[in-house]
C-alpha positions as CSV (number, residue, x, y, z in Angstrom):
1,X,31.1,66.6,93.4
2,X,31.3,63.1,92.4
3,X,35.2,61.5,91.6
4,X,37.2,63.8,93.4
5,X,37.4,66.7,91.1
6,X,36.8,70.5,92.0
7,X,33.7,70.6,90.7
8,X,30.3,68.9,89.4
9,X,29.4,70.0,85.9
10,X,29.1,66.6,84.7
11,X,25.6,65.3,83.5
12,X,22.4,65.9,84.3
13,X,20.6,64.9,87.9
14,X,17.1,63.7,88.3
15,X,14.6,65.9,89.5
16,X,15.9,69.3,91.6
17,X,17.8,67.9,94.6
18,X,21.4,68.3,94.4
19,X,21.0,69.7,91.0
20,X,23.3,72.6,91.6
21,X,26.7,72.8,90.5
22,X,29.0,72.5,93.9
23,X,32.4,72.2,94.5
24,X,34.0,69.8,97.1
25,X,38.0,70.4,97.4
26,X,38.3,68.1,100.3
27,X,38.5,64.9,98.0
28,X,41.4,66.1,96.7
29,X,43.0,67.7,99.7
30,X,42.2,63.8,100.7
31,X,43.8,62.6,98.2
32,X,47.1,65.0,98.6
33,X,47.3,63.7,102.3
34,X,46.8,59.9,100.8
35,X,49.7,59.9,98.8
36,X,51.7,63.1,100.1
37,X,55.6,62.9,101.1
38,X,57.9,64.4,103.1
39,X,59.5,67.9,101.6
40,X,63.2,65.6,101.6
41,X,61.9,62.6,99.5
42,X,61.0,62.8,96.0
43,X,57.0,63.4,94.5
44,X,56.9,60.3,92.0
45,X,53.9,58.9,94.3
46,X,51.7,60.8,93.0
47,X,50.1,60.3,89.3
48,X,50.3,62.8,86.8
49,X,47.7,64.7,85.5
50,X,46.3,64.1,82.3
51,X,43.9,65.5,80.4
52,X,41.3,62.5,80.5
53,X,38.3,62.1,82.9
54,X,40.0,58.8,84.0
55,X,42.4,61.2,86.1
56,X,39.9,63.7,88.0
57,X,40.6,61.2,90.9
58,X,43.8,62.4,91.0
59,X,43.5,65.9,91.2
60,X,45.3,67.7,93.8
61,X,44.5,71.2,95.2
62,X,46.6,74.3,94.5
63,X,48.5,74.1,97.7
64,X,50.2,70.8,96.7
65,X,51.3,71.9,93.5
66,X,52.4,75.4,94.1
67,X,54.6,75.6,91.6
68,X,52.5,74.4,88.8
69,X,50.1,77.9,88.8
70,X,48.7,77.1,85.2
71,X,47.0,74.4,86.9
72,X,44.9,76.5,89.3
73,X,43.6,79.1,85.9
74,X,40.1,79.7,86.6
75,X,39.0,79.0,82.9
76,X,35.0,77.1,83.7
77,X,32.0,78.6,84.9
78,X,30.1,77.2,87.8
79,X,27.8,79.6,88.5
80,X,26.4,83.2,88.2
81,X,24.1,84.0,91.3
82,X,21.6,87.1,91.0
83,X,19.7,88.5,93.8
84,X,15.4,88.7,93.6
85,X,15.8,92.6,93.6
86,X,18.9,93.4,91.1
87,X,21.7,95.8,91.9
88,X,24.8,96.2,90.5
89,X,27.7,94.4,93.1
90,X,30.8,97.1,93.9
91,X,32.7,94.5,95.8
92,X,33.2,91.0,96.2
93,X,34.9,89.1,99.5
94,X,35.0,85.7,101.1
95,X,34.3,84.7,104.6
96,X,37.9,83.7,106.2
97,X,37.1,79.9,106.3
98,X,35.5,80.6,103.0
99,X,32.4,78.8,103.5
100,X,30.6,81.7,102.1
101,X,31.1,85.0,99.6
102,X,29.9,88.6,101.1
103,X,29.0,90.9,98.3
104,X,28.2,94.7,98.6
105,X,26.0,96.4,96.4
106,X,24.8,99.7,94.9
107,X,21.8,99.8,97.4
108,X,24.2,99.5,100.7
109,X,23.2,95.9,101.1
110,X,25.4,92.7,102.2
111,X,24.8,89.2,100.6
112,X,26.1,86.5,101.9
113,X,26.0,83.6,99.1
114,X,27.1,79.7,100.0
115,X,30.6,78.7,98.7
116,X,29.8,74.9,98.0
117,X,26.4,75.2,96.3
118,X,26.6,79.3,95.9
119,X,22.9,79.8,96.9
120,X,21.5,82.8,98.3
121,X,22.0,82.8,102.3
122,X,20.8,85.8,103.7
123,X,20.7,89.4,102.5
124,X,20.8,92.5,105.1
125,X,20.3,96.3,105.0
126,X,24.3,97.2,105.9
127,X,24.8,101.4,104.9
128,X,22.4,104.0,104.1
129,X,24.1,104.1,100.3
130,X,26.5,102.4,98.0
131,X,28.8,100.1,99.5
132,X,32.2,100.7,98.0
133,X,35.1,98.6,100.0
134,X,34.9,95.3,102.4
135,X,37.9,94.3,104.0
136,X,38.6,91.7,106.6
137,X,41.2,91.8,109.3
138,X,44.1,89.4,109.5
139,X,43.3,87.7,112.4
140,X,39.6,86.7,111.3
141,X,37.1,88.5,113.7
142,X,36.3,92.1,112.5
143,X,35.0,93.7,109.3
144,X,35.3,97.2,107.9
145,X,33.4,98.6,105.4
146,X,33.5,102.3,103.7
147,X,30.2,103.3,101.5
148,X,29.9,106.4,99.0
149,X,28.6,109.0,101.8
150,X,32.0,108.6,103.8
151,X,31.5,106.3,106.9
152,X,33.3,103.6,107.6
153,X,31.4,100.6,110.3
154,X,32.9,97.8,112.4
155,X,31.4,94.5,112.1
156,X,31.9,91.5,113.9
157,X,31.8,88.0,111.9
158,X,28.1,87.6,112.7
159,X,27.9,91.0,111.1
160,X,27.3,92.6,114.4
161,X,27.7,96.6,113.5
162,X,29.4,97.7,116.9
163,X,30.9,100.9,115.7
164,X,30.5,103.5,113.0
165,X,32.8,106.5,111.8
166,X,32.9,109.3,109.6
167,X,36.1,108.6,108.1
168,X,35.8,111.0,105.1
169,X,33.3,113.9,105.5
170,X,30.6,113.7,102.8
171,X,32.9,112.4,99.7
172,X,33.2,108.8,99.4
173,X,35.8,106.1,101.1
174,X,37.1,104.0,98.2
175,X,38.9,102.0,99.9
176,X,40.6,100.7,103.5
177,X,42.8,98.4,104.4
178,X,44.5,96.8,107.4
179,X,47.7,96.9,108.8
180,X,49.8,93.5,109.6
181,X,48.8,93.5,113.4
182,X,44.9,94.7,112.7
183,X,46.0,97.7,115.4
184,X,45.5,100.5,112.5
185,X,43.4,100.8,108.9
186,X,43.9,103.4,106.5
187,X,40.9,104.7,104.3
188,X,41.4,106.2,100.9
189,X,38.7,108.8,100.0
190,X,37.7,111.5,97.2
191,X,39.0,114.2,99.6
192,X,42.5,113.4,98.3
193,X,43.4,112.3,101.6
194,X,44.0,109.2,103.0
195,X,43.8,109.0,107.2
196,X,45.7,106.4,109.1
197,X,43.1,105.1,112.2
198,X,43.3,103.8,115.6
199,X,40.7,100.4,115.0
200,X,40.4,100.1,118.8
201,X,39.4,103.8,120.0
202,X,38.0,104.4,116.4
203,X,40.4,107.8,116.4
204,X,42.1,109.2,113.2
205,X,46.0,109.5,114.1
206,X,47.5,110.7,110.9
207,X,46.1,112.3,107.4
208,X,48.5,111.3,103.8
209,X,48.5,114.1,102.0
210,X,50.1,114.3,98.6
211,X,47.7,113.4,96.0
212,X,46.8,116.3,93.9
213,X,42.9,114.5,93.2
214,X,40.8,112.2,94.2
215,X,42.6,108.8,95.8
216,X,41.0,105.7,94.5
217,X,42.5,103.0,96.1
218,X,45.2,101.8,98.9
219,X,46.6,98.6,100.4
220,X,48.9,98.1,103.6
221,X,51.8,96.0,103.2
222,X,50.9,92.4,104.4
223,X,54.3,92.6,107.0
224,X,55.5,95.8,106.4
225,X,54.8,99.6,107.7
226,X,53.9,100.5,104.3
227,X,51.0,102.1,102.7
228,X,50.7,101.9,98.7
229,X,47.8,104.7,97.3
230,X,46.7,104.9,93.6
231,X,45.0,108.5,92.3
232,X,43.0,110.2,90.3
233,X,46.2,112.0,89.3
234,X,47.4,109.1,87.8
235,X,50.6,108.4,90.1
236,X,50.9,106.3,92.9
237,X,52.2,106.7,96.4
238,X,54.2,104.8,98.8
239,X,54.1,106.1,102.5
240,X,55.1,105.4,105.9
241,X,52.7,105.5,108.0
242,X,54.5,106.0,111.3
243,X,56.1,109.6,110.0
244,X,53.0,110.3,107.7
245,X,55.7,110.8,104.7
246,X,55.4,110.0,101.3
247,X,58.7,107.6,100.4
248,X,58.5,107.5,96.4
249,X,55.9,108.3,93.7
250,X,55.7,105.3,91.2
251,X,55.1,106.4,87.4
252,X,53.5,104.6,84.5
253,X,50.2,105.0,84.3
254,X,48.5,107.6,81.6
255,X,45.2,107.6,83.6
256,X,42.8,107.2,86.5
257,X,44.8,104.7,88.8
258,X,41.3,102.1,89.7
259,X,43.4,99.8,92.0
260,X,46.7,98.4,94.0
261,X,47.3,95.4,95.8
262,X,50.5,94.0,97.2
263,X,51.0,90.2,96.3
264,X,50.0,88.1,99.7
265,X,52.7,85.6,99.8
266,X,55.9,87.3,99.1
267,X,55.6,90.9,99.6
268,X,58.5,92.1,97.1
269,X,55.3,93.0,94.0
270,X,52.9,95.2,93.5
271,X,50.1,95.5,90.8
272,X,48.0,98.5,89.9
273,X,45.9,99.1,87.2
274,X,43.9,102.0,85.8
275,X,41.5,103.0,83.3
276,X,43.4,102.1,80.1
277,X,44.1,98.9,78.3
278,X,47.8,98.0,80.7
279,X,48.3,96.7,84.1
280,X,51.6,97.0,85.6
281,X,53.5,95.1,88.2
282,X,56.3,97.2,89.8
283,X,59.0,95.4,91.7
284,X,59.8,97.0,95.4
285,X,62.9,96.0,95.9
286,X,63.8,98.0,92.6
287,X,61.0,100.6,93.1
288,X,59.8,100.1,89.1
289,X,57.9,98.5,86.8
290,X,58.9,94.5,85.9
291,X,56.0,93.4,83.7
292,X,53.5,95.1,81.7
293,X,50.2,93.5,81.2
294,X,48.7,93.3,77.8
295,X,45.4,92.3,76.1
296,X,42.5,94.2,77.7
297,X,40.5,95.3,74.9
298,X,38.9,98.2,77.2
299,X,40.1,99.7,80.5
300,X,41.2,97.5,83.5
301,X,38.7,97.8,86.4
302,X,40.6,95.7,88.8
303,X,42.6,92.6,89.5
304,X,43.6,90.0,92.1
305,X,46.6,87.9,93.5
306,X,45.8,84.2,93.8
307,X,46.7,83.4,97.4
308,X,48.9,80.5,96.4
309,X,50.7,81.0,93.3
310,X,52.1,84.6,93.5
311,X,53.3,84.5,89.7
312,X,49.5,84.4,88.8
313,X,47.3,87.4,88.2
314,X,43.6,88.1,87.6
315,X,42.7,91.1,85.6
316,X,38.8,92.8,85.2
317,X,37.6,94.8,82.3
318,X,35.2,97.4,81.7
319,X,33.7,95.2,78.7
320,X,33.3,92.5,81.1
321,X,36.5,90.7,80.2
322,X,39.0,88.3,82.6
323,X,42.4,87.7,81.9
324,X,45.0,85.3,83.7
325,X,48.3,86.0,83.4
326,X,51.2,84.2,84.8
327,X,54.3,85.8,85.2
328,X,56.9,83.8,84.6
329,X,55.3,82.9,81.3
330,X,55.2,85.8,78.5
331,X,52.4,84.2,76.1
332,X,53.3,86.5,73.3
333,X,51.4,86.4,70.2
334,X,52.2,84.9,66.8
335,X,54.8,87.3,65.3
336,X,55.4,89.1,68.6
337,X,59.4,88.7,69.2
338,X,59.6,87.7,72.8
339,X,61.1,90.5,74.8
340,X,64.0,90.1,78.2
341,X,62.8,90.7,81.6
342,X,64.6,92.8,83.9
343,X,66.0,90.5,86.1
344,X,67.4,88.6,83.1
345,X,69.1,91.6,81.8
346,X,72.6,93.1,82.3
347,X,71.3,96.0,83.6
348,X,68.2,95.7,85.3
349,X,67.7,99.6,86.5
350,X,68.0,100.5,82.8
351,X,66.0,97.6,80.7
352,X,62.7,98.0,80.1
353,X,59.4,96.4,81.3
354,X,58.6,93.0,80.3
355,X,55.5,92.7,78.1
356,X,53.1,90.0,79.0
357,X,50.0,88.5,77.3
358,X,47.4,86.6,79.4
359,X,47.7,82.9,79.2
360,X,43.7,82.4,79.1
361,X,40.8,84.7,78.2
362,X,37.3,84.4,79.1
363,X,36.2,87.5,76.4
364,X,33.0,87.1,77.7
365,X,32.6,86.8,81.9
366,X,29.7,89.5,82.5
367,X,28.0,91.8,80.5
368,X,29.2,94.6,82.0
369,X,32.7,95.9,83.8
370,X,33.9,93.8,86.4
371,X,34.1,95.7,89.6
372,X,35.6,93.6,92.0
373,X,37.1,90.1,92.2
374,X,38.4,87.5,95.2
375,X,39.8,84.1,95.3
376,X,38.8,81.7,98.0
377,X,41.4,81.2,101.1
378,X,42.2,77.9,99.6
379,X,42.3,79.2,95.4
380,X,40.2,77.0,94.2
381,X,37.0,79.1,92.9
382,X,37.1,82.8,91.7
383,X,34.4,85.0,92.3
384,X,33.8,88.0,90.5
385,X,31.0,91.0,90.7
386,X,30.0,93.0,88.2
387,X,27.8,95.9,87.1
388,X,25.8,93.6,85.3
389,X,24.2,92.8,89.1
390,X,25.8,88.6,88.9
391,X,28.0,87.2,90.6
392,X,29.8,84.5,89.5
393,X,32.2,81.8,90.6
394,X,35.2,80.4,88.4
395,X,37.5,77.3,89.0
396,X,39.7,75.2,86.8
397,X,38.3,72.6,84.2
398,X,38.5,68.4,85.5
399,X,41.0,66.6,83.1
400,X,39.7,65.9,79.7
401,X,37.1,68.5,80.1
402,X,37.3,71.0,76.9
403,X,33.7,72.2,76.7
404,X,34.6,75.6,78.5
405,X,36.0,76.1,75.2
406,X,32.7,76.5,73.2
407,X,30.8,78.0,76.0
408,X,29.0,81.5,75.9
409,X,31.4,83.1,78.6
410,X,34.2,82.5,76.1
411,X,32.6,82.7,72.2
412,X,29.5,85.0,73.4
413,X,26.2,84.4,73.9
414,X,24.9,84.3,69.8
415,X,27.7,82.4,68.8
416,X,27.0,79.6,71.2
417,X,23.5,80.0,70.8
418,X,24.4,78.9,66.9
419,X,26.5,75.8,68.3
420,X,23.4,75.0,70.4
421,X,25.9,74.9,73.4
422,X,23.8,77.4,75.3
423,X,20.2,77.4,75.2
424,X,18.4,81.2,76.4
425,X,14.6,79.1,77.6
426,X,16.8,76.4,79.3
427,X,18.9,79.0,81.0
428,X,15.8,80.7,82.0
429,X,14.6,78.3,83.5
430,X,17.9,76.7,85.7
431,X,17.4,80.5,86.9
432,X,13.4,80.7,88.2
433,X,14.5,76.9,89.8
434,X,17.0,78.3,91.5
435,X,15.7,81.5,92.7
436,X,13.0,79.2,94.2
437,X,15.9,76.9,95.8
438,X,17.4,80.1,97.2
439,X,13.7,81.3,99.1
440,X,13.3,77.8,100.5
441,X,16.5,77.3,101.7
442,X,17.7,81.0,102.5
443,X,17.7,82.6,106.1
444,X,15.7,85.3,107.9
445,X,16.6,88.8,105.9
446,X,18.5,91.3,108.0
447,X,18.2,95.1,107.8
448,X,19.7,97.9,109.9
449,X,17.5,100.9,111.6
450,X,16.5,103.0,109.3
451,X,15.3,107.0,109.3
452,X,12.4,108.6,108.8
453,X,12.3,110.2,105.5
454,X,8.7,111.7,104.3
455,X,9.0,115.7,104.3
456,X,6.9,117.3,107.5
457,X,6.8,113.8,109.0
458,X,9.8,113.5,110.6
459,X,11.0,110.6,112.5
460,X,7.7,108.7,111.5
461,X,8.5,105.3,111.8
462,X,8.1,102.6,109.3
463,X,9.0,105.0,106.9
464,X,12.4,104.3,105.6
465,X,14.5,106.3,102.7
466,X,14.5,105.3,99.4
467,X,17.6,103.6,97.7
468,X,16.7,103.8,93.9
469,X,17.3,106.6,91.7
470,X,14.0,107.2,90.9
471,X,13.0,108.1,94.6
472,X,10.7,104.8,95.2
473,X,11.3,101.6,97.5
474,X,10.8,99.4,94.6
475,X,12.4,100.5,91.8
476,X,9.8,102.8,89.6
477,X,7.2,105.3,89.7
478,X,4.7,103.9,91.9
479,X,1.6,106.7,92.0
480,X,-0.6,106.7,94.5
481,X,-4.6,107.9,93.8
482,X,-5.9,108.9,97.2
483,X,-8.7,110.9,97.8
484,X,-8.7,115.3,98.2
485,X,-9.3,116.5,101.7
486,X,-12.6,118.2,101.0
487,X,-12.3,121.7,102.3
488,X,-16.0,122.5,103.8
489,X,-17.1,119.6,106.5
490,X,-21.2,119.8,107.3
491,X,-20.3,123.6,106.8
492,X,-17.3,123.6,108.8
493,X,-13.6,124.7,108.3
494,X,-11.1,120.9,109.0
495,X,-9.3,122.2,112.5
496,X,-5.9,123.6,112.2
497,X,-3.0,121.4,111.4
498,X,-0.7,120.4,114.6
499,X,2.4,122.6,114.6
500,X,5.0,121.4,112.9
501,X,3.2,119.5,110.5
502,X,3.9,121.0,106.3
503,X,0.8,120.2,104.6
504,X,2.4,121.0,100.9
505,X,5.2,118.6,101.7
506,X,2.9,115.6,103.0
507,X,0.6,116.3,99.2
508,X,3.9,116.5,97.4
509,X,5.2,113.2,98.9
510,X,1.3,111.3,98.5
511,X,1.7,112.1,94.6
512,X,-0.3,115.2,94.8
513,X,-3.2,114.1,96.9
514,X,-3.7,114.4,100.4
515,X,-4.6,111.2,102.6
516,X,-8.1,110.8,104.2
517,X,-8.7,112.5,107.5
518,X,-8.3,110.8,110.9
519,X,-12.4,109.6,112.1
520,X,-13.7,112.1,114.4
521,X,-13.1,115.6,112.6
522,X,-16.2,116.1,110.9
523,X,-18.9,114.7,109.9
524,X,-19.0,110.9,108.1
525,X,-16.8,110.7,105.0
526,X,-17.6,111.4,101.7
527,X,-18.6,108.0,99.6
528,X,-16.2,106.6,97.2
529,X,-17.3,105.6,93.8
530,X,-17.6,102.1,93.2
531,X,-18.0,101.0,96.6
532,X,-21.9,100.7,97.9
533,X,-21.1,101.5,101.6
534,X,-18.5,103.6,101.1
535,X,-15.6,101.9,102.7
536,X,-12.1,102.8,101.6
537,X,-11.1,99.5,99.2
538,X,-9.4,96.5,100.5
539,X,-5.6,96.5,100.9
540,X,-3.6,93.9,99.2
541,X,-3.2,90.4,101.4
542,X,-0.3,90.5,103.2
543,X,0.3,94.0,103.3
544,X,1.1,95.1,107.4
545,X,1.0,99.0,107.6
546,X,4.0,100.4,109.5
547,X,3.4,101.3,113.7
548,X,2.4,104.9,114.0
549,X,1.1,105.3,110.4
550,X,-2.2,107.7,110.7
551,X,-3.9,106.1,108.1
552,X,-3.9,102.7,110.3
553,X,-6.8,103.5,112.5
554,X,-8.8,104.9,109.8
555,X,-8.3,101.6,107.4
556,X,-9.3,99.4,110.7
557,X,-6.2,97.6,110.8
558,X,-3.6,97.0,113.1
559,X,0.0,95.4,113.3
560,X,-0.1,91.4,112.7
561,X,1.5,89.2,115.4
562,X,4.0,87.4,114.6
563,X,4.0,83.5,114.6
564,X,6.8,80.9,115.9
565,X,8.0,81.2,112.8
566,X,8.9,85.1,112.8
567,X,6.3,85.5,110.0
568,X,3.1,87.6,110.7
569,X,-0.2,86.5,111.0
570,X,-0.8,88.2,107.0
571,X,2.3,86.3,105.7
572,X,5.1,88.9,105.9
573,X,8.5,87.6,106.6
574,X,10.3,89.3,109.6
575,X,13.8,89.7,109.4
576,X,16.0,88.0,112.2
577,X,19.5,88.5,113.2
578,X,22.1,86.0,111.9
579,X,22.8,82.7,114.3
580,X,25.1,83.3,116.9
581,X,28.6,81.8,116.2
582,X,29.3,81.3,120.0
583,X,26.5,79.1,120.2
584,X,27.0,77.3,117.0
585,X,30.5,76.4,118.2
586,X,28.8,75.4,121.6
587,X,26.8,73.2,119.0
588,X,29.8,71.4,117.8
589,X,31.7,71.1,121.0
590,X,28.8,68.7,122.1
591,X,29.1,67.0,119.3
592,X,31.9,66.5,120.0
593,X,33.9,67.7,117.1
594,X,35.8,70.4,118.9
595,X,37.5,69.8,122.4
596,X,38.4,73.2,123.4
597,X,37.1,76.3,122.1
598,X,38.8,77.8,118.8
């Protein structure tokens, strides 16, 4: 980023290096340390903001301004990142140092994404199904994460799977979250449970029961020995979890509660939101509602707390929407009389809830509803996931930058078509360059062990199970035309089948057809049509049959080497585990640049 601002959409770079928006907030946490001042002595050192480009040199980061949250409003795009294969992404989550975003998709699969540039790291094979929850611990080294069939796994930072549980038999965990000391985690599932676990032994000590449906969300206090739960029922729950008793029931909400999280800094709020138009903010030291949220055209999907400014609020639509909101500001419309908030009125236990309008819009974010949204450790970039499969990455405009304003994420896609600030072919194209950017410079994939799935083959390797809807490993009706067994051989009946084996299960799952005999049974094989010596056609280049397939040895091929380079001798990228972080930190320590291990 050139000047010092939080980000580089400035003009256009010759040819593709560093074409890529990127952020770099350590110019302006330079300049902060420049110019900073003791908490006693008075800030007139450093140089207002205004809104001309002359000042982007002067921008500080949200930590030196921490009253000031309007400045931190994630109002520009930077950049939407799509994977090759598409899925829609159920959560969103930065690294602790936030040097990269994890994302977790429909297909069970982790993304790891770069959070300067925001290309494409590495991609690996994580659960069996759809991811629903990711959650870090508080003191940086583990990872849980709950899918749709009920298990939750441990995960180191090098996304090491070391355990795995069955937190919610068969329904799916919706959420989990960690208590203050990382000793427990509680899981929220579709059992209308949620279980309170031991993170060391992997041992459930205590169910919440309470919830007459489905429980759709939960968060753990960030100091406290409480538990806050959202429901199907539309109520939510405080508990303790040391007694396993429910403390109060907090009521509002007309619908499907879709998620809670206690504000990070503080402690004393808590916002939920559900599947209507409101989100609420309840108070805890008052156990109500202080502020209702306003201007979601369609249903709230979720929400998050910057980690900085606790009086500002994200919100996520199901029409793709994102609102900020700041809470110490009501924003009300033209003709709106403003209304008194609770702690400004003479009763507080009897007044009502304040009403608050979002103090930006962006109408138009994704496509689709927004399922899950994070701010970076240092809230500077917000990035969202959607069921439009993007994910995207938001920051505040540099001074005297009002383009955002005219952009398709805020006027729609046709209307800035018509403007010509958005061009479909050029877009098109800054996407194909960067998927190409994202090959070159990604890592090996990963993927977890998979199962044997093919009916009356079981445990075949090679053979994993399919993750689309449709049944297939790549997303559509793929049919296969293989050849019919013929049933007489030179006069002969084929030999019986080896025990075990279900012949209508192995035609069913070859698209009706059953695969050529094994050489040897019989007599020479029938000639195929179109072929003079009647050799089974050539296999696509590159393509590496699985170990232990039967049709290997009748094609003639076997299993490629691999090269130095973890590819095989046909061209087929292996996957690799990720770098060990012990040895990049020995790395660094002989560079020099750490003394003693961290």
């Amino acid at each position: 980023m050139d000047g010092g601002g939080h980000a580089d959409y400035g003009h256009e770079r010759r040819g593709r290096p560093n074409r890529r928006n990127a952020t770099d907030i350590g110019s302006t946490y330079v300049r902060w340390m420049q110019n900073r001042r003791q908490s006693t002595r008075s800030k007139r050192g450093f140089e207002a903001e205004r809104p001309s480009a002359s000042y982007i040199v002067d921008m500080l980061p949200p930590a030196a301004h921490r009253s000031q949250a309007v400045d931190s409003i994630p109002a520009k795009h930077l950049h939407s990142s799509l994977n090759k294969v598409r899925q829609p992404v159920n959560v969103v989550t930065w690294t602790p140092e936030g040097r990269r975003l994890l994302t977790g998709s429909t297909s069970g699969e982790f993304t790891l994404w770069n959070g300067t540039g925001f290309n494409f790291e590495t991609i690996m094979q994580a659960h069996d199904s759809a991811i629903r929850t990711i959650r870090y611990s508080h003191n940086d080294e583990f990872l849980l994460s709950g899918d749709q069939e009920g298990n939750v796994k441990y995960w180191q930072t090098n996304f090491n799977n070391i355990n795995t549980i069955e937190a919610h038999h068969e329904v799916a965990v919706r959420d989990v979250a960690f208590s203050p000391t990382d000793q427990k985690f509680v899981t929220a599932g579709d059992d209308t449970t949620l279980k309170v676990w031991d993170f060391l032994r992997g041992e459930q000590e205590s169910t919440l029961a309470g919830h007459q449906w489905d429980v759709k969300c939960a968060d753990w206090h960030p100091t406290k020995g409480l538990i806050a739960s959202g429901s199907k029922d539309h109520t939510i729950r405080l508990w303790d979890p040391r007694t396993s008793r429910s403390l109060t029931t907090l009521h509002g909400h007309k619908n499907t509660l879709t998620m809670t999280r206690f504000e990070q800094t503080n402690g004393v709020l808590l916002a939920s939101c559900a599947r209507e138009q409101n989100a609420r903010v309840f108070d805890l030291r008052m156990m109500r509602d202080v502020f209702l949220l306003k201007g979601s055209e369609k249903e709230v999907s979720c929400l998050a707390w910057h980690p900085i400014h606790s009086s500002l609020l994200s919100t996520g639509g199901n029409d793709g929407s994102m609102l900020h909101y700041l809470l110490d500001e009501q924003n009300s419309p033209v003709g709106t009389p403003p209304t008194i908030s609770p702690y400004d009125a003479p009763n507080p236990a009897d007044a009502s809830s304040q009403t608050l309008w979002p103090s930006h819009s962006t109408t138009h974010a994704h496509e689709y509803a927004i399922w899950s949204m994070a701010w970076h450790p240092l809230g500077h970039i917000l990035a969202s996931g959607s069921n439009d499969r993007a994910t995207r990455f938001w920051t505040r405009p540099r001074p005297g930058d009002n383009s955002y304003l005219n952009d398709r994420w805020h006027i729609g896609q046709e209307a800035a078509e018509a403007q010509g600030t958005w061009r479909k072919a050029e877009a098109q194209r800054r996407e194909r360059e960067d998927e190409e950017e994202d090959m070159e410079d990604a890592l090996a994939d990963q993927q977890m062990p998979v199962k044997g799935f093919l009916p009356g083959l079981t445990g075949l390797p090679g053979l994993s199970k399919p993750v689309f809807p449709d049944g297939t490993s790549m997303g559509g009706a793929q049919p296969m035309s293989l050849p019919h067994l013929p049933a007489p051989m030179n006069g002969q009946a084929p030999p019986p089948l080896p025990p075990g084996m279900d012949l209508e299960a192995i035609k069913q799952a070859f698209g009706g057809n059953l695969p050529m005999p094994p050489p040897g049974i019989g007599s020479a094989l029938p000639p195929f049509p179109g072929f003079a010596t009647g050799a089974l056609p050539p296999l696509p280049p590159g393509f590496v049959p699985p170990p232990g397939f039967p049709m290997a040895e009748l094609l003639g091929m076997s299993a490629s080497p691999l090269n130095s380079d973890g590819e095989s001798a046909g061209g087929v990228r292996r996957r690799a585990p990720l770098p060990s972080q012990s040895e990049s930190l020995q790395q660094e320590m002989r560079q020099g640049r750490f003394r003693t291990a961290r």
